[in-house]
N, C-alpha and C positions, 0 to 999 in steps of 0.2 A: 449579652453579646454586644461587643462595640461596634458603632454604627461604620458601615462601610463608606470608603471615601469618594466623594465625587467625581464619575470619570471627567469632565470639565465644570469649570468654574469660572465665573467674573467679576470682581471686585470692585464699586467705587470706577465702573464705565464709564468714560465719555465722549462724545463725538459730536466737532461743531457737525454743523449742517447751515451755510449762512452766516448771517446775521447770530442765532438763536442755536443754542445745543438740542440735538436731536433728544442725545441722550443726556443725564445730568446727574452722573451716580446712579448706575445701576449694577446691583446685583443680581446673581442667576444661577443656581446650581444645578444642576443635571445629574441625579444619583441613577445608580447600577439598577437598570430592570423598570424603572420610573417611567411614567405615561402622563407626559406633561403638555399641557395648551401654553399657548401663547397667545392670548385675544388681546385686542386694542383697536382701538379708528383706523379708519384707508390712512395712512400717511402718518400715523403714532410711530413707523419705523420698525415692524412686526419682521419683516422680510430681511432687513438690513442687520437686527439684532441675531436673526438666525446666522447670519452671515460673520458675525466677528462669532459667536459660539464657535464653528466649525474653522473659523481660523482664516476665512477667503476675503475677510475683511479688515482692518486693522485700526485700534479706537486710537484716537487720542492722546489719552490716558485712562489708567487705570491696570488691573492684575488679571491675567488672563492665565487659569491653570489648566493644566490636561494630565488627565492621569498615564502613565509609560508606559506605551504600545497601544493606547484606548485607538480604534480604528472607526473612522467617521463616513455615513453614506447621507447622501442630501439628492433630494427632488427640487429641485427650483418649481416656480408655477407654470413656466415656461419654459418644458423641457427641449433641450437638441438633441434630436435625436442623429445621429449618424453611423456611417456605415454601410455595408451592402445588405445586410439580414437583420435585422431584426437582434437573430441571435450572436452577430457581430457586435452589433451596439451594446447588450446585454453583458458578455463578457469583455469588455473592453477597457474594464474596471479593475481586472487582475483575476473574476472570479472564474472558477472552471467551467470547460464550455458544458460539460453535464449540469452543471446546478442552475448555470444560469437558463438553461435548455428544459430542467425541471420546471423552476418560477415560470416562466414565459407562457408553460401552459397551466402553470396553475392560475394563471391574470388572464388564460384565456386565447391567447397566441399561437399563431403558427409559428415555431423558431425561424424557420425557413423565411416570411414574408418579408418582403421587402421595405427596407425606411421609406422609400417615396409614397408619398400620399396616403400618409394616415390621416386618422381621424383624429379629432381633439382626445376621444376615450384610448384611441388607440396607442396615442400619444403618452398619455399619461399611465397605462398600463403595462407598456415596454420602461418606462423609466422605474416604475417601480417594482418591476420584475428584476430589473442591473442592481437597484439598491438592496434586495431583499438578499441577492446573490452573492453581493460581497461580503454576509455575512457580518453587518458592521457591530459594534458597543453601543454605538449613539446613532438613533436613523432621526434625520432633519427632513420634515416634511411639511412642506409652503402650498397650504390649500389644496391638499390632497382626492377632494373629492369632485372638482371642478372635472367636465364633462365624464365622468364618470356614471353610470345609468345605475338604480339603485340594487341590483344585484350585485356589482364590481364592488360599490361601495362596502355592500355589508360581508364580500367574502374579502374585503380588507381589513373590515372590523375586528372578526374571528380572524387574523392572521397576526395581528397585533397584541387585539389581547393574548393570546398565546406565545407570543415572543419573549425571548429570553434577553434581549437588549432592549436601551432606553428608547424612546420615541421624543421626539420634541415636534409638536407638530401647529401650525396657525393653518387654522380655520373657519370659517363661518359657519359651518354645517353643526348646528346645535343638538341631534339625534346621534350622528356620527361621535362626538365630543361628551356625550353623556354616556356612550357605551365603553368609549375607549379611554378614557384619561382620569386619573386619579392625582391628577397636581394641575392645577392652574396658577399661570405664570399672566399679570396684569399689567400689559405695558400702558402706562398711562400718569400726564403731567412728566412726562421724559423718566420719568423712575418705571420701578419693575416689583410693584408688590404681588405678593405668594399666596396662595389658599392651600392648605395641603389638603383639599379635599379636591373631589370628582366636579365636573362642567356642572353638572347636575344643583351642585350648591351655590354657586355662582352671582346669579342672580339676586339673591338675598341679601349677600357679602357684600356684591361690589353696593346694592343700594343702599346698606348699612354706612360702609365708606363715603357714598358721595355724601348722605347729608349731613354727616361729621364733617366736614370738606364745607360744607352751604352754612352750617351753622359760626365753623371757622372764620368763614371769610366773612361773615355777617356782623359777629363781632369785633373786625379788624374794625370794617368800617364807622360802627357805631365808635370804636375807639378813637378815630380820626374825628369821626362828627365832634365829640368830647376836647378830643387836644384844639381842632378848630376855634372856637367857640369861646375858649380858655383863654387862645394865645391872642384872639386880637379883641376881648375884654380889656387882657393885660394890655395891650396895646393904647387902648382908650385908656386904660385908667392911669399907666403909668408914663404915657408918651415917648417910652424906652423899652427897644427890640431885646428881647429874652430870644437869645442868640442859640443858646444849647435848646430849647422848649422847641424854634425852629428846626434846629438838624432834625431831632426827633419825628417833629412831625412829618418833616421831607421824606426820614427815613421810609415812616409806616405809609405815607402816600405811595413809594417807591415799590413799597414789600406789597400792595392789594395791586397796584398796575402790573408788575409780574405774575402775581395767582390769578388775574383778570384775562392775561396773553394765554391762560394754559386753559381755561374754562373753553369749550370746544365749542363751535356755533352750531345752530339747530340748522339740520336743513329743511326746510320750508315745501309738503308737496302737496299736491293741488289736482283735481280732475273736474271734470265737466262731463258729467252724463250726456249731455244734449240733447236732443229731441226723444222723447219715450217713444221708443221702440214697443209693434204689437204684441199682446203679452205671449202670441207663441214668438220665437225667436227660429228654433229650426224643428221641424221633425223629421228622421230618418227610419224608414222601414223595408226592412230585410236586404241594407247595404252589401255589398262587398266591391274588395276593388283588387284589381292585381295588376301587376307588372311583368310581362311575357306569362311563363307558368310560373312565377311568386303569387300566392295570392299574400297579400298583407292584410287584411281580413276580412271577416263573412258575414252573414246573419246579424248584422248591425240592426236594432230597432231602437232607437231612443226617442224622448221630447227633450228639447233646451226650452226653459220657458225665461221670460223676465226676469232677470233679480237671480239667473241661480249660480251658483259659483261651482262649475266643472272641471276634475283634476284627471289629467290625460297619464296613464303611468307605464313604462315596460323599459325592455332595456335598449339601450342603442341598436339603432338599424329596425326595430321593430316597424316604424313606420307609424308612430306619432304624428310627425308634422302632416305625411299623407292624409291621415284622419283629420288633422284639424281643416286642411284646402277643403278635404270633400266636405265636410261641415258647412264650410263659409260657400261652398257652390265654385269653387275655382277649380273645382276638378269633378269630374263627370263619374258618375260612380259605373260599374260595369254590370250591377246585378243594384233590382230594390230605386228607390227614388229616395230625392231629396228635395224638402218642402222649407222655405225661408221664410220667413216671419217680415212684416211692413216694416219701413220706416231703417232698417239698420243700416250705424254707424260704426263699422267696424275702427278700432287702430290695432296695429301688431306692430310687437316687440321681437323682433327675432335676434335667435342664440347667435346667429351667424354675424352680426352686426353689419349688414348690410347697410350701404350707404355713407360708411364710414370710410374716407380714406386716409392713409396714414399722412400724405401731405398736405390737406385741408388744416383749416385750423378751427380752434371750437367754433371762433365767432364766424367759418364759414358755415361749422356744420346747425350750429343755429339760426341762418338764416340764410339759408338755401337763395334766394331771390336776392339776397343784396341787401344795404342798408343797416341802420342802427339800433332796428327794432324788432320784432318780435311779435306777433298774434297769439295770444295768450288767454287760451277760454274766451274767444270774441274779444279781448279788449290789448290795446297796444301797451308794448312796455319793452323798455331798455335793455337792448341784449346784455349789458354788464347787469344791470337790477335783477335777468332773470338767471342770472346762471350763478348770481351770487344766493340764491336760495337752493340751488344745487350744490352747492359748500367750493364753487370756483373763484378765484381771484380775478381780478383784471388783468394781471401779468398774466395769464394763460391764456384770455382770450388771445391773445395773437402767437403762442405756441403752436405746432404742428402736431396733431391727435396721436403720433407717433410718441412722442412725451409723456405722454397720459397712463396713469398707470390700469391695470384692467378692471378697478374699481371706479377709478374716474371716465372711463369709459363709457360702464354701464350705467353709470348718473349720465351721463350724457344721451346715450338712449331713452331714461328716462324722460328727460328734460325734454327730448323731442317728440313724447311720445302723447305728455301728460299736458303737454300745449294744446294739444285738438280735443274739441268736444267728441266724444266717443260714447253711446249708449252700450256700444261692447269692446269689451277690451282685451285680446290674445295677445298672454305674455308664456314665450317661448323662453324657457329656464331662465327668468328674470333677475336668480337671487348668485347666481357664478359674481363670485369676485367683491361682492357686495360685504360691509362689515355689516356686524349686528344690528347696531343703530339704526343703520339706512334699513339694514330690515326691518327691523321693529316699524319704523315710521313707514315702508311701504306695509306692512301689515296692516297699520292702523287704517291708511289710508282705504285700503281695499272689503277691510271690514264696514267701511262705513260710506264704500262706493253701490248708490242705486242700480247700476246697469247690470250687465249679463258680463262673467267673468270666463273665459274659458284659460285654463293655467296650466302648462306643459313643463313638468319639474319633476327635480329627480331629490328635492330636497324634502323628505318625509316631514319634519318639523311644519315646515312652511305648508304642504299641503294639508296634514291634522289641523291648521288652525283656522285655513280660510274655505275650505272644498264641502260641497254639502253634498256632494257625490264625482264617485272617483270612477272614470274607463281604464281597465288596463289591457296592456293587448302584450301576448305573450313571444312575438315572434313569429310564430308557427301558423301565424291565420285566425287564431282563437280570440273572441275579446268578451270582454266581461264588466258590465257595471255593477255597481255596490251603492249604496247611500254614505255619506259620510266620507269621510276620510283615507290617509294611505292603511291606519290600524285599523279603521274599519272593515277593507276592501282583503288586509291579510289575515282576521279572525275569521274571515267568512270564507275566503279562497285561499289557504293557507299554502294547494299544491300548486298553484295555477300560473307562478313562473318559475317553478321550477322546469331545468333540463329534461327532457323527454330519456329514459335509461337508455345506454348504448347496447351495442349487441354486447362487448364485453362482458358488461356488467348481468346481463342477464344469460348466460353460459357460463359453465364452472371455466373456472382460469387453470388453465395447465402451466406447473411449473418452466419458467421463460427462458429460454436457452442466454445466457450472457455474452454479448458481443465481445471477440479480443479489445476492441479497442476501450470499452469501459471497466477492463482488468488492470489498468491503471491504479482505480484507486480499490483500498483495500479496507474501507470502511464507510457507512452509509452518507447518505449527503446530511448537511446539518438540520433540513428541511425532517427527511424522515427518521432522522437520532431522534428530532423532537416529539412525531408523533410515536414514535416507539416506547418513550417515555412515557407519554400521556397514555397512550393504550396500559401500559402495564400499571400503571395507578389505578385507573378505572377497570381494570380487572380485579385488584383487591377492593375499589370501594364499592363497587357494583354489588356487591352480592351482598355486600352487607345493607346495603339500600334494598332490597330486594325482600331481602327477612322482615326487615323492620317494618316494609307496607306488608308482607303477609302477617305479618303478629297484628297491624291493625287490624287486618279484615280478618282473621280467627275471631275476631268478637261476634259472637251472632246477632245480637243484638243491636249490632250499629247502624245497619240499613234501614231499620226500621225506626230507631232513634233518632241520626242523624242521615241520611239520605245522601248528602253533599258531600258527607266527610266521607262516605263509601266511596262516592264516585273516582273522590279526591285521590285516595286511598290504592282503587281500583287501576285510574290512568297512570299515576304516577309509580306504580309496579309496571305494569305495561311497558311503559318507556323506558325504564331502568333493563328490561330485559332484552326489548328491543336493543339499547346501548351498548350492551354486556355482549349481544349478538355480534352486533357492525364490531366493536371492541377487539372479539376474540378474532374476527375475519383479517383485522386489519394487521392483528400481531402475527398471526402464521403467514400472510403475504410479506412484512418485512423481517422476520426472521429465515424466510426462503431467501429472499433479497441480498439479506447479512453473509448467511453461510454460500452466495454466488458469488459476492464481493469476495469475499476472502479468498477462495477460490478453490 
């Protein structure tokens, strides 16, 4: 079968930017049904390359192709939301107000709610309730998981990989990226190399590339060292300039000074435990706390001792940050006490970026008090020396933080954060907006930080790697600790944020009388085509999954041979019929659906 053609395409891209091209020949193809990343550094041009893709942006040069009628939906990181409802905003795209009115609560929205005064999650979940709804070929998505709480996140997951259009999506969220994308796109040295595999392999790849890259540029320069050496030998020996042996060398000097501009700087982080804190930090026994009759939750008993790294989880609004104040003693609990530990240093990072104003500039937000310096783990130093270890320029220090893109941001919070000696340190969703690298290096940093960590994040990677036990609290009042991690905390409470069942869902559904004015349309939305589709698949392969674990377990002798493999054998029938169950529910619900549409 020949290979289908690209709904867009870029050839040999380029865009100055400055001094220095952003871009410098790039390529990028975007195939039909494809689930593509875009990773690179803060400021590699991730956001701006999405932006010539969809057309909102314009190179240089180079070939910019789009297949006829391919129709394109894009989330910025910073969506606008406008309008009077929600579901105003939603369809104001072209899509119908039913579908858009569908999405809205499948991201969890009231259509009805008003654009004023959403939340960041809220924000981010109406913009891609409008994208989902126009139905696009190509959906462009810029940091899609940013305040998003990790329920939103993963009923995005499953929404994608289920879609029958391409995704293009930059992200840091490296659990989100391993579930969804099977093409990685590498912006990096102003080019755009390709993996046509999953996030998942990435890692590997790109470290196979760089030291191709390290070992390249290693022998440029021994090649320089050589022609050096050579040419003012000949110099000595012949007292007459070899003028072409010259260019040459100029050349290759010329050729490592530009591979030298593209090598990215480290940036440089640094903490200060300070004074050891007593080895209990906090205990809490039989907490709860509420707000009017909210309770946000109950029966809290924990210890924080020294040294432990605590990961806080649940979904927005749950009232996380409430639990972290009562923790620190900033807020009074209603039920139960709360016992603090000597000696603590607390610092906090908060998601809300507090203290940041948009018309300060870095070097005021670095030095609150004035002057040219800095308090830096007890010792002075150069507000340019420290914020060039944040990967800042001097030319920014006197920029307005309104400039700053929302990665430069959060180095900036960092920077202010990782200045004060802290034997504990509360980092509210630290990892929004950050590239990898900076992660990685706060990773490193935090694994090899002595103090008490307490970390509020909705980013599962990041909590697997540093949390040696995880709170989650479910909304409802409920909360629950686990050992270990976010995989730890859902092996072991697999139900435990899940939606509580509605009454619907638990009373047989009477066929739904159809409003005239949803007699419009005369065929299902494209939402439920798709799962109509899917259902009727999984009704033919269900059954045959079904046989095949019963022919395992006809073996008598397996439970007692292999014991595991029964189990195995056992559940995995179970769930196939469970499946087969919800499957055949969901097909008679939209084939009632279908035959009221029609009418």
């Amino acid at each position: 079968m020949a290979a289908r053609p690209p709904l867009v395409a870029l050839k040999d891209v380029r865009l100055q930017d400055g001094q220095r091209p952003l871009f410098d020949g790039v390529d990028l193809a975007v195939e039909p049904r494809s689930r593509a990343a875009v990773v690179g550094r803060n400021g590699a041009g991730k956001s701006t390359l999405m932006k010539i893709v969809i057309g909102l942006i314009e190179a240089d040069s180079g070939d910019r192709a789009v297949q006829a009628g391919a129709r394109f939906a894009y989330v910025p990181q910073e969506p606008d939301i406008t309008g009077e409802t929600v579901l105003d905003y939603a369809a104001s795209g072209g899509a119908e107000r039913w579908t858009a009115e569908s999405w809205l609560e499948t991201f969890g929205l009231s259509p009805s709610k008003s654009t004023q005064g959403l939340s960041g999650g809220e924000t981010r979940r109406a913009a891609l309730a409008k994208a989902f709804a126009e139905e696009p070929d190509v959906l462009l998505l810029d940091e899609p998981t940013n305040h998003l709480d990790i329920l939103a996140i993963e009923l995005l997951e499953n929404e994608l990989v289920q879609a029958r259009f391409a995704v293009l999506v930059v992200s840091h969220d490296r659990a989100f990226l391993n579930k969804v994308t099977n093409t990685v796109h590498w912006l990096d040295n102003r080019r755009v190399r390709t993996l046509n595999k999953g996030f998942d392999a990435f890692d590997d790849w790109a470290a196979k590339v760089q030291e191709e890259e390290a070992l390249a540029l290693e022998k440029l320069t021994k090649t320089i060292e050589r022609e050096t050496e050579t040419f003012y030998r000949s110099i000595t020996a012949r007292r007459t300039r070899n003028e072409g042996r010259a260019r040459n060398l100029a050349a290759l000097r010329a050729e490592r000074a530009e591979k030298m501009k593209d090598v990215p700087r480290d940036l440089y982080l640094g903490v200060d435990s300070g004074a050891v804190s007593g080895k209990l930090v906090a205990e809490l026994k039989g907490v709860a706390k509420r707000f009017g009759e909210r309770t946000i939750f109950k029966g809290l008993t924990t210890r924080v001792m020294r040294g432990d790294r605590l990961a806080i989880v649940g979904p927005n609004g749950a009232g996380k940050t409430t639990l972290v104040k009562t923790l620190l003693g900033e807020l009074t609990p209603d039920e139960g006490t709360v016992r603090l530990g000597a000696n603590l240093e607390p610092v906090y990072l908060d998601q809300s970026r507090e203290g940041l104003k948009s018309d300060m500039t870095l070097w005021d937000a670095l030095t609150p008090g004035g002057g040219d310096s800095i308090i830096v783990r007890g010792f002075s130093k150069h507000v340019a020396a420290y914020a060039k270890d944040f990967l800042f320029s001097e030319a920014q220090l006197r920029q307005p933080i309104s400039t700053l893109s929302g990665g430069e941001r959060n180095r900036l919070l960092l920077a202010r954060a990782l200045a004060k000696p802290a034997n504990m340190l509360v980092l509210d969703e630290p990892t929004n907006d950050l590239d990898m690298d900076t992660l990685d290096k706060l990773e490193e940093l935090l694994e090899g930080y002595d103090g008490t960590l307490i970390l509020v994040s909705h980013d599962r990677d990041f909590v697997d790697r540093l949390a040696t036990s995880t709170i989650a609290m479910n909304g409802r009042g409920d909360i629950v600790e686990t050992p270990g991690g976010w995989q730890d905390f859902l092996r072991q409470n697999p139900t435990f944020l899940a939606p509580p069942p509605t009454h619907a869902e638990t009373t047989p559904k009477a066929p739904a009388p159809v409003a005239a004015a949803s007699k419009k349309s005369v065929k299902l939305s494209y939402k439920d085509a798709r799962r109509l589709e899917e259902v009727e698949k999984l009704m033919e392969t269900l059954p045959v999954e079904i046989a095949r674990q019963d022919a395992i377990l006809a073996d008598q002798s397996l439970y007692t041979r292999d014991p595991a493999a029964f189990d195995r054998a056992m559940k995995a029938a179970d769930k196939a019929r469970a499946d087969l169950e919800a499957a055949e529910l969901d097909w008679l619900e939209l084939e009632e659906k279908k035959a009221a549409l029609a009418g």
